[in-house]
Each structure stands twice: as C-alpha cells, then as structure tokens.
C-alpha positions as CSV (number, residue, x, y, z in Angstrom):
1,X,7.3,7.4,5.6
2,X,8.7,4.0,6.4
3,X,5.8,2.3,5.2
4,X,5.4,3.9,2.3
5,X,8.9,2.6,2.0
6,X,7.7,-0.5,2.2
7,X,4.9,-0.6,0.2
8,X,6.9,1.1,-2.3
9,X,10.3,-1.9,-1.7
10,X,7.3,-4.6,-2.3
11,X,5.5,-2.7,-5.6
12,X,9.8,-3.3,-6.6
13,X,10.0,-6.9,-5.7
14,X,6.8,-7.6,-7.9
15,X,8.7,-5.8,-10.7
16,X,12.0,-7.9,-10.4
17,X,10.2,-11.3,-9.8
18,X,7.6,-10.9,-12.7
19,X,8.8,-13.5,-15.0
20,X,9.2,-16.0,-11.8
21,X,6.3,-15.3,-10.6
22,X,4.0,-15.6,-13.8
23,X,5.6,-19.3,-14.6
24,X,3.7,-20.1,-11.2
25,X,1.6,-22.7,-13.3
26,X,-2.2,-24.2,-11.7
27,X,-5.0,-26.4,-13.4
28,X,-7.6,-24.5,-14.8
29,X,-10.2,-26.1,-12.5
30,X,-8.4,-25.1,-9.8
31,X,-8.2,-21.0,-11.2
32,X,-12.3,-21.3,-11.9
33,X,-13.0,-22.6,-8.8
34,X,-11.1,-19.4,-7.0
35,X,-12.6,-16.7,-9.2
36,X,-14.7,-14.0,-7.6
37,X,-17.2,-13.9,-10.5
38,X,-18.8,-16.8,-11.9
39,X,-17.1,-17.8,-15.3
40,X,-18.4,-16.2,-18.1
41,X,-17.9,-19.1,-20.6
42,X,-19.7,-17.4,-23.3
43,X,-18.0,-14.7,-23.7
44,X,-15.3,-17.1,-24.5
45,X,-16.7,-18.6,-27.2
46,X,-17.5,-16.1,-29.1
47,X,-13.8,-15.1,-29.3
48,X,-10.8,-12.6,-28.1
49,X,-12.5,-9.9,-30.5
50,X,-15.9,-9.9,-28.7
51,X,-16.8,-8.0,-25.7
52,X,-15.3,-8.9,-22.8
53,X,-17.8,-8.3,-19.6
54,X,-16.9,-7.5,-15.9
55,X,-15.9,-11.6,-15.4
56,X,-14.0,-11.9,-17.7
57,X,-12.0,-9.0,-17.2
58,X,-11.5,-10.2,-13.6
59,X,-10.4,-13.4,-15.3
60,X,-7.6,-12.4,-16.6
61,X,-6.6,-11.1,-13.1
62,X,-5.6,-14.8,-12.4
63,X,-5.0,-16.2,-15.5
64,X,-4.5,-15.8,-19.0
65,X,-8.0,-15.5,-20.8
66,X,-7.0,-11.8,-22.7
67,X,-9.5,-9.0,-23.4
68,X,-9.2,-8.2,-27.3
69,X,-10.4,-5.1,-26.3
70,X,-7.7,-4.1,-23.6
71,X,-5.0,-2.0,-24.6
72,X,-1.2,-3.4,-23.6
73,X,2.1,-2.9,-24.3
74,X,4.1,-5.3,-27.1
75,X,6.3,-6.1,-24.1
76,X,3.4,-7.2,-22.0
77,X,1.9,-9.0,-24.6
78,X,5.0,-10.6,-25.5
79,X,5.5,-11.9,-21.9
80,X,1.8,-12.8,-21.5
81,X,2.4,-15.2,-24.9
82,X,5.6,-16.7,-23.1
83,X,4.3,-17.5,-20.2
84,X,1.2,-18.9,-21.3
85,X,3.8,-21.1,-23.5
86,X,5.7,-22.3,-20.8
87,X,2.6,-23.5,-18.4
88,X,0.6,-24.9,-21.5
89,X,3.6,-27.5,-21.9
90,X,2.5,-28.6,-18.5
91,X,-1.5,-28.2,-19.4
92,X,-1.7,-25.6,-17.0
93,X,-2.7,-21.6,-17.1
94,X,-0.1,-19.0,-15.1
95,X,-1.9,-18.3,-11.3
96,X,-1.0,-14.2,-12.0
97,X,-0.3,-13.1,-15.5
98,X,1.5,-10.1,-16.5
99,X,-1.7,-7.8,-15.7
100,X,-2.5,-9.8,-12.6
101,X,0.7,-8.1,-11.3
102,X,-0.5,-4.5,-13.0
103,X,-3.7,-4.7,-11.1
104,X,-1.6,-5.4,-7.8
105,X,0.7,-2.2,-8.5
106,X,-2.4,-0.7,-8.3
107,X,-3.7,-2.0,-5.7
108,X,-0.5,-1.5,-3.5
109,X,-0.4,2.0,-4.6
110,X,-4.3,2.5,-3.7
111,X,-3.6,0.7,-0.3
112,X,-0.7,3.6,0.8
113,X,-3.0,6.5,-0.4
114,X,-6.1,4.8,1.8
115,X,-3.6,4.1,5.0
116,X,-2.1,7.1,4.9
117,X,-5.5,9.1,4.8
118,X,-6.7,7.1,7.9
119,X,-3.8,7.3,9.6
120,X,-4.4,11.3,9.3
121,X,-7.8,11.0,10.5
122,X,-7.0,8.9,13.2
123,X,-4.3,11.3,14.7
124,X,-7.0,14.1,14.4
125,X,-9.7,12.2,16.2
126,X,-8.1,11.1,19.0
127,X,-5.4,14.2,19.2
128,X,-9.4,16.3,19.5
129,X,-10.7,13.9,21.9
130,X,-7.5,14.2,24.5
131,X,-7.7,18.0,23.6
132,X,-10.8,18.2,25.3
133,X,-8.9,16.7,28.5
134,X,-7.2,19.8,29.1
135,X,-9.9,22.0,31.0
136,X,-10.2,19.0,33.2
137,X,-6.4,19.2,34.0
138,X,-6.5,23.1,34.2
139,X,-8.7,23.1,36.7
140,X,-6.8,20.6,38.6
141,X,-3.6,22.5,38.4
142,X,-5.4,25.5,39.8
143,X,-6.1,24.2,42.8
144,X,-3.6,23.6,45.9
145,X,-2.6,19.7,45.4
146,X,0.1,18.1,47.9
147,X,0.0,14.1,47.5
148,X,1.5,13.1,50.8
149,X,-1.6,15.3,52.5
150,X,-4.1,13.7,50.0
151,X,-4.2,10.4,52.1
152,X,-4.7,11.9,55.8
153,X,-6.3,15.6,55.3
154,X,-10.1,14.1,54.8
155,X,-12.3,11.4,54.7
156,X,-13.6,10.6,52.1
157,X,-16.8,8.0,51.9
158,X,-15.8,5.6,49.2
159,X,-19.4,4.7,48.3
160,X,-20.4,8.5,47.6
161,X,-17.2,9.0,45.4
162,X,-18.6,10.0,41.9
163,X,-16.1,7.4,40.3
164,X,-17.5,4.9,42.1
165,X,-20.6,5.7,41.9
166,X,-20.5,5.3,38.0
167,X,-18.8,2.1,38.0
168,X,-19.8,0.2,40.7
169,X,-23.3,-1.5,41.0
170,X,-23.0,-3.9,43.8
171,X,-22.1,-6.9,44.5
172,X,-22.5,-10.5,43.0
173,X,-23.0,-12.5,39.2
174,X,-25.8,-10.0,38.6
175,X,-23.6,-6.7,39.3
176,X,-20.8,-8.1,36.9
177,X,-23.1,-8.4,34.3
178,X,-24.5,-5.2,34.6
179,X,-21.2,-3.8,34.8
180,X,-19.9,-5.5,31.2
181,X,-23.2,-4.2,29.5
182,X,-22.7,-0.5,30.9
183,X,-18.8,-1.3,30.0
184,X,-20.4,-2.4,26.6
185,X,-22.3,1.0,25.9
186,X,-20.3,3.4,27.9
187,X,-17.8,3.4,24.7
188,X,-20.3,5.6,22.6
189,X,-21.7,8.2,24.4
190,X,-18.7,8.7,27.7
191,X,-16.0,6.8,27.8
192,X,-13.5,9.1,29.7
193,X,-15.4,11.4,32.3
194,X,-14.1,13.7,34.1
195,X,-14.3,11.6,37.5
196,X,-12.8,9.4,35.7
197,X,-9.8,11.3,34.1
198,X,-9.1,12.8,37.6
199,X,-9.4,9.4,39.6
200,X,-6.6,7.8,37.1
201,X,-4.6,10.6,36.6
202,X,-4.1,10.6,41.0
203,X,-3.5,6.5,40.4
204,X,-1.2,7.7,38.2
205,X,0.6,10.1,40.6
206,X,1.0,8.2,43.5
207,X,2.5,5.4,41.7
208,X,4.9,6.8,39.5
209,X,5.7,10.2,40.5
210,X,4.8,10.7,43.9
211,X,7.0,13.9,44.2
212,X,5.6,15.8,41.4
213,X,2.0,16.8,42.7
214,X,2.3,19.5,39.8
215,X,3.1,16.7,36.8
216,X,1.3,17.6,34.3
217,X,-0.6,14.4,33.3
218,X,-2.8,15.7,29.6
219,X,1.0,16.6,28.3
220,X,1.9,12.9,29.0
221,X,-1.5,11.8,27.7
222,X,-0.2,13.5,24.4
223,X,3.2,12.0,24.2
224,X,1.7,8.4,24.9
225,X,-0.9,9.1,22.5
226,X,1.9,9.8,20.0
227,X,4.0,6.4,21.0
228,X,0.7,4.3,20.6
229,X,0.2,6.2,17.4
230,X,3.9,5.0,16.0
231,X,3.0,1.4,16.6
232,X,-0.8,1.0,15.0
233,X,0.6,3.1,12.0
234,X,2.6,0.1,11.0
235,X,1.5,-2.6,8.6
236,X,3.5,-5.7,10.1
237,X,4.3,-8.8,8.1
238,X,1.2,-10.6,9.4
239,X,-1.2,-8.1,8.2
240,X,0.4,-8.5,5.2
241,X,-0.4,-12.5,5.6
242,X,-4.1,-11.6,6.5
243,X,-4.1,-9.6,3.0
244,X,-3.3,-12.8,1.1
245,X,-5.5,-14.6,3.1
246,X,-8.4,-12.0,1.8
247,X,-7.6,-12.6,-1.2
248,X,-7.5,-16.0,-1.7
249,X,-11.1,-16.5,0.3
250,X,-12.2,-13.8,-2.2
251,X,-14.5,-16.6,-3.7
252,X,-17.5,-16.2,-6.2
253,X,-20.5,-16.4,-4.3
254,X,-18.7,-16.1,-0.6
255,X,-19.4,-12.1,0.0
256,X,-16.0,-12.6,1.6
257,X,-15.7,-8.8,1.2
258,X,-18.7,-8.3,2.7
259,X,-18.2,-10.8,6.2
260,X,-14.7,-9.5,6.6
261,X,-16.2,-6.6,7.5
262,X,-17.6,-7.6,10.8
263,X,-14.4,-9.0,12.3
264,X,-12.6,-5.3,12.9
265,X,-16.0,-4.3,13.8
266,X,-16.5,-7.3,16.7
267,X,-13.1,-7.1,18.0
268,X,-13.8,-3.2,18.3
269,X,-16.9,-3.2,20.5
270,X,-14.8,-6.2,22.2
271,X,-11.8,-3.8,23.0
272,X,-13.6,-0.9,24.1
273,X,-15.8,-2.9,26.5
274,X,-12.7,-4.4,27.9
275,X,-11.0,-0.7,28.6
276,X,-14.0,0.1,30.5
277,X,-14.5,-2.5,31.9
278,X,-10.6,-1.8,33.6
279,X,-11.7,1.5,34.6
280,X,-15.0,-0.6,36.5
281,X,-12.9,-3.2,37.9
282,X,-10.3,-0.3,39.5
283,X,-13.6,1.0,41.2
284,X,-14.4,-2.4,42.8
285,X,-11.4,-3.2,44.3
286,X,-11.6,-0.2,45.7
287,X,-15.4,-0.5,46.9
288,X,-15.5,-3.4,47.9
289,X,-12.9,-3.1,50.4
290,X,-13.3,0.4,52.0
291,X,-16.4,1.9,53.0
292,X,-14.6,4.9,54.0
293,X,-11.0,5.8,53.6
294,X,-8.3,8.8,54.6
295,X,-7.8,11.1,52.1
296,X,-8.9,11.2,48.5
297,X,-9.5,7.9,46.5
298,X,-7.1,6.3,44.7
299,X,-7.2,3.7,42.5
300,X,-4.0,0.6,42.0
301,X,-3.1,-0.1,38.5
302,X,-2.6,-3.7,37.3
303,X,-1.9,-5.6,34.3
304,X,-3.7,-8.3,35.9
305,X,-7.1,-6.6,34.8
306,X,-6.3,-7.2,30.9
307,X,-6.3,-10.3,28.4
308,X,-3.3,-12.7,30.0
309,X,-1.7,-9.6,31.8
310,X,-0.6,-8.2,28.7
311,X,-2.2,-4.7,27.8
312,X,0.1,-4.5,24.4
313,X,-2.7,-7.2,23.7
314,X,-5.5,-4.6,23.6
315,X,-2.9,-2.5,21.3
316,X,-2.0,-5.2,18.9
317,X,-5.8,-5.7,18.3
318,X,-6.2,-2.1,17.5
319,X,-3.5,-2.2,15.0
320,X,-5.4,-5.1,13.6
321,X,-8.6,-3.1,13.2
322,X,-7.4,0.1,12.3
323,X,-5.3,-1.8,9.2
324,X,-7.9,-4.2,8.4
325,X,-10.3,-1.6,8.4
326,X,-7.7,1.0,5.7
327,X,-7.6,-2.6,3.6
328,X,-11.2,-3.1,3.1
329,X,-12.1,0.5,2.2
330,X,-8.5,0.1,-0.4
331,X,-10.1,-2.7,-1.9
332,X,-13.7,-1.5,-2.3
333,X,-11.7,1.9,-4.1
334,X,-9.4,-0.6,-6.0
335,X,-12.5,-2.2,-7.6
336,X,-14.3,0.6,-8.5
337,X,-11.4,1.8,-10.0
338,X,-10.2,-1.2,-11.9
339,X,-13.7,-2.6,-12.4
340,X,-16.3,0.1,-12.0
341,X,-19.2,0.0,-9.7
342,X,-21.7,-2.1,-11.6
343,X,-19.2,-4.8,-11.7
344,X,-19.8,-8.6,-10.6
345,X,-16.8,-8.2,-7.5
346,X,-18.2,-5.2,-6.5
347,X,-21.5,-7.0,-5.5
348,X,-24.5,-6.2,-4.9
349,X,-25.7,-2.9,-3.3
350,X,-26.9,-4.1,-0.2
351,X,-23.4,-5.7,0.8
352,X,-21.9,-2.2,-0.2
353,X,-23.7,-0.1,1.5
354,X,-23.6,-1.9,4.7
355,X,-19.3,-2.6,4.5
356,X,-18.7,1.4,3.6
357,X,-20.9,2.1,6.9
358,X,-19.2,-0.1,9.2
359,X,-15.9,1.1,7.9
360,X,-16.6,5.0,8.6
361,X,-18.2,3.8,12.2
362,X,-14.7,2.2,12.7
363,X,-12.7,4.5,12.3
364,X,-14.5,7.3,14.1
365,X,-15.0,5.0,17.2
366,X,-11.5,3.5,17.2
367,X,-10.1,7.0,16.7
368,X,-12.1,9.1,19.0
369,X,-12.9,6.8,21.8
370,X,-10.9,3.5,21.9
371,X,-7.5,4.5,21.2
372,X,-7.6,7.6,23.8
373,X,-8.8,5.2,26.4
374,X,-6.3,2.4,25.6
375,X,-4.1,5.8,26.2
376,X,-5.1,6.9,29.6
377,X,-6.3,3.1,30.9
378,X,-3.0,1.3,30.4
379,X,-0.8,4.3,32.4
C-alpha cells in the first residue's frame, strides 16, 4: 500500500508541476536525436490533417508535433498552444508537452498494476518453495534431538557426511572451479536439499539458540521470508533514477529495451551462484579441517563468505532485479497499450519475444529459488 502511495503522491506532483514542467524548453536537434523512432519527416509535410503514423505519434511524446487526428481536451490544447508559445520565443520545442505527461500518468499507473502483480507472484513462489521445507522439519522434530549431546554422542566421518559430499570436491584451483560451476547450475534444478536444510538449520541452532533443541526453524524461515519480502517490495529513490535513465537511453536504433533485459537476468545467475556457493564454502571449512569429528556436523556462519561482508548486498541486488524486471514487462504493456503492437518502439519480433522470456524466467527463478535461499543462507 505504501507504494502505491507513492506512485499515486508522484502521478500528483506531475499534475501540480505541469505548466513548469512543459516550459522545460530544448533544441529540436537535440529532441530528434533522443527519439525512439526515426523521424517521420513526411508525415510532417503533408500537414496536421494527414495521418499521423506510429513515429509521429511517439513524437509528440517529447515535443510538440500534434496529431490532427488525436482527440484532446480545449484545455489541453490550450496549454499545448502556450507552451509551444513560450519555448518558440527562445527557438526551442517543450522536452514533455501536455500529452508527454498523459502518457506518463499512464505509464505510472501501468507500472503499480505490473509491481503489484509480481509482487503477488513472488510471495506465492517462494512462500510454495519454503512450504515444501516443512516435511523436512517434521521429520526432525520427531526425532529425540538434545544439542549439548549432538557434539560427543557419535562420530561422525566428515568426508562421508551427505552435505559434504555434495559440496565439497577436493582440494586446489581445479576443485574451486568446479565448485562455482556446480554453484552456477545447482540454482535450477536443487538449490536447497534436504542435507542441506538440516546441516544449516543445526548451524543455526547452535549459534543462536543453543537451548531450544525443539525451535522450530521452517516457522522462522517463514517470518524471515516475510521481512525480506517487506524490503524488495519497495521501489527506492534510485530505482526511480534507473527508470529515468531507461528512458532517456531509449534511443532509435539502440534496442535499449531489448539489452536492458540482460542486466536483471546476469546479476540473477550471479546471485544465485554466490548463495550456493556460501552453502559450498560452509562445507570446506569444515572438510578441510576434520576428517572425523564428535558428534553431528555443524557448520560456522560468516559474513565473511559474501560480497565485502555485507549479505544485505545480495538483498539489495534482488530488489534491483525483481523491480527492474516489473519495469520492463510495465513498459512493454505501456506500449502496447499506448502504441499498439506493430508500432516502431515496440520493435521488432525477435527483440520481443526474447525480453518477455527472460522476464517470466526471472521472476520464477528469483521467486522460487533465489530469494528462499538468500532466506535460509544468510541466518
């Protein structure tokens, strides 16, 4: 709700500061050069009454070239006249006319209807994924668990462990390799087992609640699943600045739209290799040290394993995808909406296609696997 506040609170501000904001004056070769359709100077020509195509119509997003055709209020029009008045004085044309702004009420609305969709979705995903956690800690509560007799009933051989089996594969350059590219695909197919989920949830115990063999760790999952949830939900005032930036690049000819694309999508398959890879590195430390140990295994949690020793680094990066990722599936609705699909912006099919794929794969992955794991790695 509070960011539909905000969206809402900056759909207001455009309102108040229209007139300001549409005496924002630029040269005309500077507005060509920033269009996302090539300049359709013929249309032009042949005059306001003509037919105005798909470029022109986008012109008039960021300046003042007027489709005879359009349909607009006598107030709009009557502002449109005075601000194309008071920048021709200066031999300029207004940066956002009076239906640039329209278009970006739109837009802003389009944008909370999109986020608030994902931000559904990704609550269901990863509330199903941690849901299937519970057998795993059902099965644990059944049996007789007392932490102080964990470390001295047994022994346990470290290198026949199923965790570590899993994750460690030696020693040397060579093993660390191998360990980032199973880090790397691990994220699609099992990136929480149940080794796993046991080993961590112990780690867990023994450091923070030592006392409370019986805590029961899948109802904490949920609750941190719900505090992580609160923070990625947001859209903070750089997103906003990374929006503009979008914007602005949106250049004729770039695909700007299209290469956008892969930066959630690289910084995804980046942060789920590097939660893995945690879970790996927990494993070494403890294999390379013990060959056999009292007790069960147990694994010491560090920030020193993530970027600088800051986990809320991995976080803030899935805020960034999740949002950028809501943005560009916004936009591609906004255009279809405003523009229609045949449209120069919209581009051509084979830079559609491709963006709308990446987009769904995403937010299943980030949802399902990478923001349950950023759940249970950084306890």
């Amino acid at each position: 709700m509070a960011e539909l506040m905000l969206l809402g609170f900056i759909s207001l501000l455009l309102t108040v500061f229209q007139n300001t904001i549409s005496k924002i004056c630029v040269h005309q070769d500077v507005l060509d050069n920033m269009l996302p359709c090539k300049r359709n100077k013929t249309a032009e020509s042949e005059g306001q009454n003509s037919h105005v195509t798909t470029t022109s119509h986008f012109q008039t997003f960021f300046s003042s070239s007027i489709s005879g055709t359009a349909k607009r209020l006598l107030a709009e029009e009557e502002s449109a006249a005075s601000e194309r008045g008071y920048c021709a004085q200066k031999n300029k044309v207004p940066l956002l006319s009076t239906e640039a702004l329209h278009h970006l009420h739109i837009f802003i609305f389009v944008l909370a209807i999109v986020h608030v969709t994902f931000c559904v979705l990704t609550i269901l995903f990863a509330g199903a994924r941690i849901r299937q956690w519970k057998n795993w800690e059902d099965s644990i509560a059944k049996q007789d668990f007392d932490p102080e007799q964990v470390l001295k009933t047994k022994v346990t051989h470290v290198h026949q462990h199923a965790f570590i089996k899993e994750h460690f594969l030696g020693y040397g350059k060579d093993s660390a390799l191998l360990g980032w590219m199973l880090s790397f695909f691990k994220q699609f197919y099992a990136s929480i087992t149940k080794a796993d989920y046991v080993t961590l949830r112990l780690g867990f115990i023994m450091t923070h609640c030592r006392g409370s063999p019986k805590f029961n760790f899948h109802k904490y999952m949920i609750r941190a699943l719900e505090d992580d949830f609160k923070r990625v939900v947001g859209i903070s005032w750089y997103l906003w600045i990374f929006v503009v930036i979008f914007l602005l690049l949106n250049i004729n000819e770039w695909h700007t739209y299209f290469w956008i694309a892969f930066i959630p999508f690289i910084l995804l398959l980046a942060v789920g290799a590097k939660l893995e890879h945690v879970i790996s590195q927990l494993a070494h430390e403890v294999a390379e040290k013990h060959i056999a140990i009292e007790g069960e295994l147990v694994v010491q949690p560090s920030d020193q394993h993530f970027w600088f020793n800051r986990p809320q680094i991995v976080l803030f990066l899935i805020h960034f995808i999740l949002f950028q990722n809501s943005f560009e599936i916004a936009f591609f609705f906004w255009i279809l909406i405003q523009y229609g699909f045949d449209s120069c912006i919209m581009g051509q099919v084979c830079y559609i296609v491709p963006r709308l794929i990446i987009g769904v794969f995403i937010q299943v992955l980030c949802s399902y696997s990478t923001l349950p794991l950023y759940a249970i790695v950084t306890q």
